[in-house]
C-alpha positions as a printed Julia matrix, in Angstrom:
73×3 Matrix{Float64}:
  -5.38  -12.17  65.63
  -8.14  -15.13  64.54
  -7.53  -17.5   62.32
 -11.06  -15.87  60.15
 -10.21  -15.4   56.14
  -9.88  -11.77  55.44
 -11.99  -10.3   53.29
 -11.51   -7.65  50.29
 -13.39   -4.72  50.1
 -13.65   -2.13  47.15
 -14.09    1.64  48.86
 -16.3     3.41  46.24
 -16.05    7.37  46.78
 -13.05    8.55  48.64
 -14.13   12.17  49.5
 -14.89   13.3   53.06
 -16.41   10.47  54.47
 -15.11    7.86  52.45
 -11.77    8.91  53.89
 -13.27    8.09  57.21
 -14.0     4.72  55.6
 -11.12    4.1   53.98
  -9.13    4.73  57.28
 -11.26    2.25  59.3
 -10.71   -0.22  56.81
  -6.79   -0.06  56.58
  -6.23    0.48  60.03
  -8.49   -0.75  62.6
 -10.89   -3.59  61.02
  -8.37   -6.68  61.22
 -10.25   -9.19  58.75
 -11.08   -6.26  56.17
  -8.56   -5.92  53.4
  -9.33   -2.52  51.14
  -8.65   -4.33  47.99
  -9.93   -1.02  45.69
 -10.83    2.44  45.81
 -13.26    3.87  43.03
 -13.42    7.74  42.45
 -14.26   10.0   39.49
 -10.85   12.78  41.0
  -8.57   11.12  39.84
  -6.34   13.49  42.27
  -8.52   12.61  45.22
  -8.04    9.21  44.14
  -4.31    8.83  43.45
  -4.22   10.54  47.13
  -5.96    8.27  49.3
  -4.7     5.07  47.4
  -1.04    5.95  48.46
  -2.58    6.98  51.9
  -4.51    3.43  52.3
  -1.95    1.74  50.1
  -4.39    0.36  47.96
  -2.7    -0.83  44.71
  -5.98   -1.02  42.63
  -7.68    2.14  42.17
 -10.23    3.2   39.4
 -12.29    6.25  38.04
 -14.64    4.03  36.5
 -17.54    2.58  38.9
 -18.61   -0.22  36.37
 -15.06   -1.26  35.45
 -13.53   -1.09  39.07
 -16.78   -2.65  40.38
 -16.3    -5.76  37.93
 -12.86   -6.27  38.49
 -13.19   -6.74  41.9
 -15.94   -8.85  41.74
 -14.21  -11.42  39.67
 -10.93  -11.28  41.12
 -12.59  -11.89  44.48
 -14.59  -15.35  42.75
């Protein structure tokens, strides 16, 4: 593995193809973290954040979106 920072991504929608996403992300894209999921379910969403093991997961767009942005500054 490089030495290049990884960087944290926030996965917004986690139904059909977002799971495709959120799959590439955990498991085969070495310098992407999924830092966040955002989802209205909040079944769908409890789902895929054990699945991904994603800690941070949010129903809200504009409050998920914001925390990620300033956690990431």
């Amino acid at each position: 593995m490089s030495s290049q920072r990884r960087v944290g991504i926030a996965l917004v929608g986690v139904g059909s193809i977002g799971e495709v996403h959120g799959s590439n992300l955990a498991n085969k894209i070495h310098n992407a973290r999924l830092e966040a999921l955002v989802d209205s379910d909040r079944k769908r969403l409890g789902s895929a954040a054990g699945r991904f093991g994603v800690g941070k997961a949010y129903t809200d767009y504009d409050s998920g979106c914001l925390t990620i942005f300033f956690s990431a500054s």
